[in-house]
C-alpha positions, 0 to 999 in steps of 0.5 A: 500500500502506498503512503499516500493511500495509507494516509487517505485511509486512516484519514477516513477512519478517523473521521468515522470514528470521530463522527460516531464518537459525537453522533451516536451516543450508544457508541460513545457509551460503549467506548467510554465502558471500554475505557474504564474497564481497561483502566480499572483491570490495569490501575495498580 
């Protein structure tokens, strides 16, 4: 894959997740539950 593919495609990604993240609350929830268990499990 080339560079300039690579970074159009990450590009996209972070707009999608950047974009769920504000728009659905539901997966916003969901990431955020996801942090705090990796977090918790991983506090020492």
């Amino acid at each position: 894959m080339k560079t300039k593919n690579y970074l159009m495609l990450c590009a996209a990604l972070s707009v999608v997740w950047v974009a769920g993240l504000l728009l659905v609350p539901p997966f916003s929830n969901g990431v955020e539950a996801l942090i705090h268990m990796f977090l918790a499990a991983n506090a020492s």
